[in-house]
C-alpha positions in Angstrom: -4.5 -25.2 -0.3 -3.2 -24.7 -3.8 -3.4 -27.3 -6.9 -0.1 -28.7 -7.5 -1.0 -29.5 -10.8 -2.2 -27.1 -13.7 -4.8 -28.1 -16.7 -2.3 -28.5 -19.7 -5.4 -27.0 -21.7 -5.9 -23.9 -19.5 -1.9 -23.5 -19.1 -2.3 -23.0 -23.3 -4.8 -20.4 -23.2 -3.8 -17.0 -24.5 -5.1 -15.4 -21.4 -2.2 -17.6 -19.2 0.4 -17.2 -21.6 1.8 -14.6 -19.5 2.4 -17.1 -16.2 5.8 -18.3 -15.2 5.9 -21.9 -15.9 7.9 -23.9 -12.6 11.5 -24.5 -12.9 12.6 -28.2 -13.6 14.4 -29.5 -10.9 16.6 -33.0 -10.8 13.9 -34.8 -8.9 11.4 -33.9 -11.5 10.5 -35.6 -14.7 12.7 -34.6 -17.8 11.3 -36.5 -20.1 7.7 -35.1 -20.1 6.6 -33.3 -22.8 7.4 -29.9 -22.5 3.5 -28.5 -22.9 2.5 -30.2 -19.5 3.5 -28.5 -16.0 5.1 -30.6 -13.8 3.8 -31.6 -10.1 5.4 -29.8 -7.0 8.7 -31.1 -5.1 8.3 -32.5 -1.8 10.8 -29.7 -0.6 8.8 -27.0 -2.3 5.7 -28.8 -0.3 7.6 -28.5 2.2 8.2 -24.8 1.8 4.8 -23.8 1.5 3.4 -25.6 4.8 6.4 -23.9 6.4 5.3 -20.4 5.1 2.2 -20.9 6.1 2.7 -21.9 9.5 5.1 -18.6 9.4 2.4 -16.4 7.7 -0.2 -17.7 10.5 2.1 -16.8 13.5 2.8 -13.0 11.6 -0.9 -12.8 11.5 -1.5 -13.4 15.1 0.9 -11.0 15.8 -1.0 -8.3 13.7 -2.0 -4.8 16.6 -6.1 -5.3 16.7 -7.5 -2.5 14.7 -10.5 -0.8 15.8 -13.0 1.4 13.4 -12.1 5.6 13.8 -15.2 8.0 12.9 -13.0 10.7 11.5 -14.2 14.2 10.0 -12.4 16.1 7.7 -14.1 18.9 6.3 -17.7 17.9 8.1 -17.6 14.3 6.1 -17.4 11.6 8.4 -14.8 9.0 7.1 -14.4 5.2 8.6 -11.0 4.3 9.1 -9.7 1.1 10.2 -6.4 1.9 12.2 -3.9 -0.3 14.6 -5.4 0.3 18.6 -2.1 1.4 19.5 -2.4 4.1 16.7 -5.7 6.3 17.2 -4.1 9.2 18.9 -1.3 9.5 16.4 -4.8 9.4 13.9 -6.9 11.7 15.6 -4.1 13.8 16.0 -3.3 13.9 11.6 -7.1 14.1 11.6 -6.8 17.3 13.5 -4.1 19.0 11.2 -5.4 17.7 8.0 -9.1 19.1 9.4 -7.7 22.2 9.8 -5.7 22.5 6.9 -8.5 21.8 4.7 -10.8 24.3 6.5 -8.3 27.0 5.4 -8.7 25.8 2.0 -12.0 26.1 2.0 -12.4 29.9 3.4 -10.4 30.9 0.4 -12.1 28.5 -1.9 -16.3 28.1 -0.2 -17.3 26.9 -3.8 -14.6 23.9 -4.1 -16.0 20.4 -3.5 -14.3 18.3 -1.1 -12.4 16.3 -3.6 -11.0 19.0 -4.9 -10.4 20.1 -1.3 -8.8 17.4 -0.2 -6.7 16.6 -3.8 -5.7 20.8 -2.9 -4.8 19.5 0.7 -2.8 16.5 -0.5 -0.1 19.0 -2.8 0.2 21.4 -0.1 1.1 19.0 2.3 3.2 17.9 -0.1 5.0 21.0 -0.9 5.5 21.6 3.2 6.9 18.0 3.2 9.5 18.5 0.5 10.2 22.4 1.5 11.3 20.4 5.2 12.7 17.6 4.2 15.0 20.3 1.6 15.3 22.6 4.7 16.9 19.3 6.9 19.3 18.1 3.8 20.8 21.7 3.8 21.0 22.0 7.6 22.8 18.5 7.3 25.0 19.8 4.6 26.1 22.7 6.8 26.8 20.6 10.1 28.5 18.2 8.0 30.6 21.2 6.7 30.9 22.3 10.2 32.2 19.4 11.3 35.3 19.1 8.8 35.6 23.1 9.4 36.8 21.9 13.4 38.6 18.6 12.8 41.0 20.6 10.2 41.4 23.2 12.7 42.0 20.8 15.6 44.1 19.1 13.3 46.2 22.4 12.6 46.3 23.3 16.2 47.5 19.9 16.9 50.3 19.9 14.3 51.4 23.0 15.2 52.0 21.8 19.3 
């Protein structure tokens, strides 16, 4: 576990000057001198066995990961992914593959960083031309929408 107490020497070096110092609370000592850290509450004790007990229980529940050849662009990559995940992986691995390879019968000469960094901004580009395409599609039903409940609201008015 962690020190509850820091060196007042190493607290005052200019490489630490940068670290929060603990906030004084009532059960702590007011009257210390004010270039010594002061020990840890019981409660924040407390606190930190009960995180821990929580973080240990989070990481139990982690999905086992299992190591993924992948080949993008004939490099073989080693990727750690969830179990539960590999055919969603595959699957990217499959379109980014592809996507790449089309990149590379315009450009033979390019080397695969530069592949790949062309791959990443073209993805990119289809990502925001979509997600664009969807906001304006929203805009429309949501104009749509108004558009009928004034004319229902005409038709009713006028019965």
């Amino acid at each position: 576990m962690t020190n509850d107490r820091t060196d007042t020497k190493s607290a005052q070096t200019p490489s630490n000057t940068s670290q929060a110092q603990p906030k004084k609370t009532s059960e702590q000592n007011t009257n210390a001198p004010a270039n010594q850290t002061q020990t840890a509450t019981p409660n924040l004790v407390a606190e930190r066995k009960t995180s821990d007990v929580s973080k240990k229980a989070t990481e139990d529940q982690k999905p086992q990961m299992k190591k993924v050849d992948i080949v993008i662009a004939g490099v073989t990559y080693q990727i750690y992914c969830p179990i539960n995940e590999e055919e969603e992986l595959r699957s990217a691995v499959y379109y980014i593959n592809n996507f790449v390879l089309d990149i590379k019968q315009e450009a033979p000469n390019l080397p695969q960083e530069n592949l790949l960094v062309l791959c990443c901004l073209n993805l990119y580009e289809k990502i925001h031309s979509q997600n664009k395409t969807d906001a304006d599609h929203r805009h429309k039903t949501e104009q749509s929408v108004a558009l009928l409940n004034k004319i229902m609201q005409d038709a009713q008015s006028i019965l």
